[in-house]
N, C-alpha and C positions, 0 to 999 in steps of 0.2 A: 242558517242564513246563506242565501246564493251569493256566488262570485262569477262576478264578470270578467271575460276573458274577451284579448284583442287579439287575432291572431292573423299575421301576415304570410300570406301564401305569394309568391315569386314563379310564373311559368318559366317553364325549361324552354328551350326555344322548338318553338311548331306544337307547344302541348298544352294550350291556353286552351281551348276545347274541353282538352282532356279533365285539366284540374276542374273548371265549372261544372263539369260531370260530377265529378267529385267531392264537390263542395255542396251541390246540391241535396246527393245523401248523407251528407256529414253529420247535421242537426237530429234529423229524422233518425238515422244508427243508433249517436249516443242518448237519444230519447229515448228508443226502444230497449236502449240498454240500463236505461235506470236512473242513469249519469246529469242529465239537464234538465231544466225549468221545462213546462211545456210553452212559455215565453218563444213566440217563432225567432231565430236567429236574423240578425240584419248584415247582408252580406253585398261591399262597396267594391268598388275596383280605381284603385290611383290613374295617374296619370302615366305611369310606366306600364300599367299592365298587371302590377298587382294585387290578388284579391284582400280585402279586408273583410274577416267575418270577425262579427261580433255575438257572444252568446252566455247563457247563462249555466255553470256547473251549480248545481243542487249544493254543494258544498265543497269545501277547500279536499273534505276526503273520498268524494265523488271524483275529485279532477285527480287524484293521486292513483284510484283503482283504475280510471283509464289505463293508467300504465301497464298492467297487467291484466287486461278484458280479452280476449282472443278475438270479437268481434272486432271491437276498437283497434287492436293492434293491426289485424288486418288490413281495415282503412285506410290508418296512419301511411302503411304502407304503400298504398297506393299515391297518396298524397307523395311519398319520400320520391316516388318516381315521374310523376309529374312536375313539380313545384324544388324549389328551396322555399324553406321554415327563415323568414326576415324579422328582422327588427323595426316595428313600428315609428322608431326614433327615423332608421334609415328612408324613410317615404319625403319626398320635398313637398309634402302635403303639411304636413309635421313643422314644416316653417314657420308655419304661420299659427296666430292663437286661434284662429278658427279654421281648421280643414275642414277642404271641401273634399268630398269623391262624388264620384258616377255612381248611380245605382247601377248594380250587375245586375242585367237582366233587361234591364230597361231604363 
């Protein structure tokens, strides 16, 4: 059974660019690595700046081998240097019983 994952990406400052680079091959990596639904990811941007992707792990043990993928960890890495890793509670979108975001992208 797939598990849906929320994950909040936070730009460093001047590297908002960078991370939607980023984000962009993110789905597409961990597809080619085995890891997600071929389900396309839905990826939102807060009010501050922050990215919201949302996607689907193949299973709870797909999202654990990420941890240990050398392709994935690579990425990961790139994300650690663009962005901080948030807490979806902490978005003021989250206020409210229905958030709203912006499509990224458009």
């Amino acid at each position: 059974m797939g598990i849906f994952v929320i994950a909040c990406y936070h730009p460093k400052p001047g590297l908002a660019h960078e991370l939607n680079a980023v984000v962009a091959r993110h789905h597409a990596t961990l597809l080619s690595e085995g890891l997600v639904s071929a389900q396309p990811s839905i990826t939102m941007k807060s009010e501050d700046g922050t990215v919201v992707e949302v996607f689907e792990w193949l299973s709870r043990e797909s999202s654990m081998s990420a941890h240990t993928n050398p392709v994935v960890q690579a990425l990961w890495q790139e994300f650690a240097r663009v962005c901080d890793f948030v807490p979806l509670a902490s978005l003021k979108e989250t206020e409210s019983a229905f958030a709203h975001f912006e499509r990224l992208g458009g």
